[in-house]
C-alpha positions as CSV (number, residue, x, y, z in Angstrom):
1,X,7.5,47.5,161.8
2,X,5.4,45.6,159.1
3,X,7.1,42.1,158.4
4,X,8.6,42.1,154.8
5,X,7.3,39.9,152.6
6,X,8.0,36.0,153.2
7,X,10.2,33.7,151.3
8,X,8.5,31.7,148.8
9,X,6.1,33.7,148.2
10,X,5.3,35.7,145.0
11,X,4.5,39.6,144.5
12,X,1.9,40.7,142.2
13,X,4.3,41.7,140.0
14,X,5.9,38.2,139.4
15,X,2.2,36.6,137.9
16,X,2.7,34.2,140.8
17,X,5.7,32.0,139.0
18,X,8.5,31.3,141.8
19,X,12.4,32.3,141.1
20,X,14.9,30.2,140.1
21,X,18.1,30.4,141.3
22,X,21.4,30.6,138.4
23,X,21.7,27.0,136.7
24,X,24.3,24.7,138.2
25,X,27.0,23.9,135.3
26,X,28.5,20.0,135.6
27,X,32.7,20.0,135.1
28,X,34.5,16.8,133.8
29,X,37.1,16.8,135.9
30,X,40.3,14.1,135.5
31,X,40.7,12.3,138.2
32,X,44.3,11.7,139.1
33,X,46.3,8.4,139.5
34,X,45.9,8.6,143.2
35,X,42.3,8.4,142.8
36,X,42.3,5.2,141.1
37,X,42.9,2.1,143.8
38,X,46.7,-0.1,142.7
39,X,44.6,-3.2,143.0
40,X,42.0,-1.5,140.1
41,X,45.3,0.0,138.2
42,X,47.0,-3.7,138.5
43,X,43.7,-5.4,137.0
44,X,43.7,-2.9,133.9
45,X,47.8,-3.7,133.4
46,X,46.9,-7.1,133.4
47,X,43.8,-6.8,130.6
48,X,45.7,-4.7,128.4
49,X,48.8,-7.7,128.5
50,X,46.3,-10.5,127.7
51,X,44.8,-8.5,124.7
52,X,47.9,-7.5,123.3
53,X,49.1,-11.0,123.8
54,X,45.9,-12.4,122.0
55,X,46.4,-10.3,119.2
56,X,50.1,-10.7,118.4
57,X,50.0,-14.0,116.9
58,X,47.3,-12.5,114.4
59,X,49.0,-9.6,113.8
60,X,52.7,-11.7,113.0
61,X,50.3,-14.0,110.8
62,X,48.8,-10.7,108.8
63,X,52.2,-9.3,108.3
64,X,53.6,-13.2,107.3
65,X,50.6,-13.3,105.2
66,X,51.3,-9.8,103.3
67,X,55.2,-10.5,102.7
68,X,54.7,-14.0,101.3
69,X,51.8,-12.2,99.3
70,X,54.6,-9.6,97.9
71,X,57.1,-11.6,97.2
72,X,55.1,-14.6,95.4
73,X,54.2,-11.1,93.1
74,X,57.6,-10.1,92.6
75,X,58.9,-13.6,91.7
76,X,55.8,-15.0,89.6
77,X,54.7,-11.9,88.6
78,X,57.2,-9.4,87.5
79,X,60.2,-9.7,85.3
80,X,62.8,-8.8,87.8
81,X,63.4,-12.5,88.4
82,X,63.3,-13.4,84.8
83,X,64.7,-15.8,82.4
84,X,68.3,-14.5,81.5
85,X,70.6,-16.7,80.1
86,X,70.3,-20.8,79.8
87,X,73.9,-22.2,80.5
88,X,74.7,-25.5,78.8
89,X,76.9,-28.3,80.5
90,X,78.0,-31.3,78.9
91,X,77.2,-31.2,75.6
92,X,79.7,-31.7,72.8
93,X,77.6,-33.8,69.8
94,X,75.4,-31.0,69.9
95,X,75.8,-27.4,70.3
96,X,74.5,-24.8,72.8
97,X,72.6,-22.8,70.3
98,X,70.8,-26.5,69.5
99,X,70.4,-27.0,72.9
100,X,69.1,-23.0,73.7
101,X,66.6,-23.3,70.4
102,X,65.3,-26.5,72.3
103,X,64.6,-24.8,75.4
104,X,62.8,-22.5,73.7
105,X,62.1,-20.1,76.8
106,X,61.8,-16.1,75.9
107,X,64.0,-13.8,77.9
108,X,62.0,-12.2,81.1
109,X,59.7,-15.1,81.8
110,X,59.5,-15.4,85.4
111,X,62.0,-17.6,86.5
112,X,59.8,-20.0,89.4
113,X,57.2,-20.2,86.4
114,X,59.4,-22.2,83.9
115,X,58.4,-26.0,83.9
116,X,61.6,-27.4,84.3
117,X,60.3,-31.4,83.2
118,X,58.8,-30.0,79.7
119,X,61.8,-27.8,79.0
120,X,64.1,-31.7,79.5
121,X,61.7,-33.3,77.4
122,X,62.2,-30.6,74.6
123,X,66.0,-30.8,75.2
124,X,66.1,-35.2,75.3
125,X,63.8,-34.7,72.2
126,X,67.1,-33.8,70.1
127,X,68.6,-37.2,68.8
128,X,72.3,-37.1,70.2
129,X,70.8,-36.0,73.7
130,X,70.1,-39.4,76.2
131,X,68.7,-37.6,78.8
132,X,68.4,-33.6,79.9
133,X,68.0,-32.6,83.7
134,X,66.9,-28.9,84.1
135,X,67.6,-26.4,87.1
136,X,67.0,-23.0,88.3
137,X,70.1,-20.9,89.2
138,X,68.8,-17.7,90.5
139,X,68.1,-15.0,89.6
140,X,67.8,-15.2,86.3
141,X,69.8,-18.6,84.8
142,X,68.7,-21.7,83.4
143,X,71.0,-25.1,84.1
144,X,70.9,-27.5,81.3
145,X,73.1,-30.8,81.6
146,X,73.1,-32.8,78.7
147,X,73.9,-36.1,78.8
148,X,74.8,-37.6,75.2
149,X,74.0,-40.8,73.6
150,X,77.2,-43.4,73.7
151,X,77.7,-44.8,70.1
152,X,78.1,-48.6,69.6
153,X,78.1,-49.7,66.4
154,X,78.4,-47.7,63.1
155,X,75.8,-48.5,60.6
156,X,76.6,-47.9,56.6
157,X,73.9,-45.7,55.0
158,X,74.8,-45.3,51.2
159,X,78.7,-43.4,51.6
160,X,78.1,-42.3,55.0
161,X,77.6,-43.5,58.3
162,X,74.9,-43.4,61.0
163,X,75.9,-44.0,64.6
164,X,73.4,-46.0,66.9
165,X,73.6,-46.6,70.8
166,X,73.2,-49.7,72.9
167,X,69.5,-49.0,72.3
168,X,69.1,-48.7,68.3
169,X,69.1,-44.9,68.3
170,X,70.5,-43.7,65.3
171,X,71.7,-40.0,66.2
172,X,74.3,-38.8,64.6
173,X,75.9,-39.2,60.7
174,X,79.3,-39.2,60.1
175,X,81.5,-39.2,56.6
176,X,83.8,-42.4,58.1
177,X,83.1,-45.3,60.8
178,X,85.1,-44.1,63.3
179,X,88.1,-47.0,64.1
180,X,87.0,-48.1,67.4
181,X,83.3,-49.1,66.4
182,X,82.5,-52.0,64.8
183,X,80.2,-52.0,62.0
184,X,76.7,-53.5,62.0
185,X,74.8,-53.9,58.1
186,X,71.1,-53.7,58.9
187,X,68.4,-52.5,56.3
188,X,67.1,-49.4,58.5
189,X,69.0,-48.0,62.0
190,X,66.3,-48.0,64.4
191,X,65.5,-48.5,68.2
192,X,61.9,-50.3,66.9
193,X,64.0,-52.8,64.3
194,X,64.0,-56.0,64.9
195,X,67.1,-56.2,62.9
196,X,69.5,-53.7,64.8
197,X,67.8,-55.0,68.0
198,X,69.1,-58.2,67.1
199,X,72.8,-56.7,65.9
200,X,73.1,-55.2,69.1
201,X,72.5,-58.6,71.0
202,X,75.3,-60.3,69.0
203,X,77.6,-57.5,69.8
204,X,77.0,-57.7,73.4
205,X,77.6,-61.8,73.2
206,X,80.7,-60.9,71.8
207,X,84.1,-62.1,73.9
208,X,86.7,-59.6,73.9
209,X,89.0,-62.1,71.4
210,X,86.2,-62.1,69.4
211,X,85.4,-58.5,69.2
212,X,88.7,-57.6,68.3
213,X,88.5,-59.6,65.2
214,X,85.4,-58.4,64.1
215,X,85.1,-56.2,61.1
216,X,81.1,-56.2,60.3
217,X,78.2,-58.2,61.7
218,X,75.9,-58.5,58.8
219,X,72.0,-58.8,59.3
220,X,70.2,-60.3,56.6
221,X,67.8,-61.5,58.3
222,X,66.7,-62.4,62.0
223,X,67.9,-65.9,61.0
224,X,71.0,-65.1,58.9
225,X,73.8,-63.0,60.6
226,X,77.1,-63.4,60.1
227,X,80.2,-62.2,61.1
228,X,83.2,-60.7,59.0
229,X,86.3,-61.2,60.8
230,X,89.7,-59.5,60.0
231,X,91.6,-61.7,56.8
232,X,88.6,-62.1,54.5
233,X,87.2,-65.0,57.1
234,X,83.6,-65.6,58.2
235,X,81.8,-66.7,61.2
236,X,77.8,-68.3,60.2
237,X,75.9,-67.5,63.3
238,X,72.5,-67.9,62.7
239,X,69.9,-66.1,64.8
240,X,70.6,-63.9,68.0
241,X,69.8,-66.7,70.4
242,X,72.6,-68.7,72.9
243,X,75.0,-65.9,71.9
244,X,77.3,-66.4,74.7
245,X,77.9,-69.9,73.5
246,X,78.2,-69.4,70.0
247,X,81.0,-66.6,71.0
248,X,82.5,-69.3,73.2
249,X,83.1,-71.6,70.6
250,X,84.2,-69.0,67.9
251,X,86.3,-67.8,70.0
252,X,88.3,-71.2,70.3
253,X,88.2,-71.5,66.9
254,X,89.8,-68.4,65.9
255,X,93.5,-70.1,65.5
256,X,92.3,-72.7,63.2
257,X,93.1,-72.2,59.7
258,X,90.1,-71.9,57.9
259,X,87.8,-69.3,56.5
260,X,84.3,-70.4,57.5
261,X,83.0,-70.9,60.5
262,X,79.6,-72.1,61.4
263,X,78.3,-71.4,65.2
264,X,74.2,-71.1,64.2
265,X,74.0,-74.3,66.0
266,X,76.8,-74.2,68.8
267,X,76.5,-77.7,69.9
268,X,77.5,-79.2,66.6
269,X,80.3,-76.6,64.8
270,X,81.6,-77.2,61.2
271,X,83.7,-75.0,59.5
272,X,86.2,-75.0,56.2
């Protein structure tokens, strides 16, 4: 029997190229949790922790970040914490409507964007006003509290008469001089005159005997003041200075019976 042909080798019919055999074909196969060693699945539990750890405090900071970012938008931005009424306390010389035209603060402006200092200033502006404080009442309110000049002294002014505080401010007018104020006769009501300045010293030096008895302090001059008591009777005092010891002495002198009293210079006192 002839031997058949070897392996290997090619037959004529082949051109002398070898055979290949089918091509092999590669599988992904998923390993399962067995495969994989505790001590290797322990590590990886670990990683994962420490990179979810490092990334939460960036994460909380972005989302901290984006709500602070939204509501600065809604409260500066948007009218829905807007300007919605302005509530007055404390005001009686002047009016709320006065004190709203002052504000001067359209409806629907944010709220947190209101400059609460210039919005006092344009409320102590207003001549009765002293001082103005300013606050936010959320949502949507304004807080004015007024707090109004105290009058001291009434000062003629033709038929009328203007009132003026401690410091000069003339602020209000009124038709009569109200009974508990005394009356002070100066040229022109101001806090920058040196003639109401000086009024409003002698007032102050005035004992409470002596005050009672005044009717008008009359300043015709820095140097010339005098004093119109009740019962047609007058006190000379002179200029503004040592006005505790002029009131001292005219004080003293108030039971004598005569109708001029001269305090300018309190050391030597005449009177008639």
């Amino acid at each position: 029997m002839s031997p058949g042909p070897a392996r290997g080798r090619t037959s004529a019919g082949d051109g002398g190229a070898p055979r290949r055999g089918p091509a092999r074909r590669w599988q992904l196969v998923r390993a399962g949790r067995d495969a994989v060693p505790p001590s290797t699945r322990r590590f990886m539990a670990r990683a994962r922790q420490r990179r979810m750890r490092a990334a939460l405090p960036w994460a909380v900071a972005a989302g901290v970040l984006a709500l602070a970012g939204l509501v600065a938008w809604v409260v500066l931005g948007t009218g829905l914490f807007g300007v919605r009424e302005v509530r007055v306390k404390g005001a009686d010389l002047v009016t709320p409507v006065q004190v709203r035209d002052a504000v001067a603060v359209p409806d629907g402006v944010p709220l947190a964007r209101v400059d609460l200092a210039v919005v006092a200033r344009r409320v102590g502006a207003l001549p009765p006003v002293q001082r103005a404080t300013v606050s936010r009442d959320w949502p949507g309110t304004l807080v004015v509290r007024v707090t109004e000049r105290t009058p001291v002294a009434a000062v003629p002014q033709g038929e009328r008469f203007t009132l003026i505080d401690s410091s000069g401010v003339a602020f209000r007018t009124v038709d009569q001089r109200p009974a508990e104020l005394p009356q002070v006769t100066v040229g022109r009501p101001a806090a920058d005159d040196p003639g109401t300045r000086a009024g409003l010293e002698v007032l102050v030096a005035l004992t409470p005997q002596l005050r009672a008895e005044v009717v008008d302090v009359n300043v015709e001059g820095l140097a010339r003041i005098t004093l119109r008591l009740k019962g047609n009777r007058t006190v000379v005092w002179g200029d503004a200075t040592r006005g505790t010891d002029k009131a001292r002495v005219a004080t003293a002198l108030l039971d004598e019976d005569t109708d001029r009293i001269d305090v300018s210079a309190p050391d030597v006192v005449t009177f008639r």
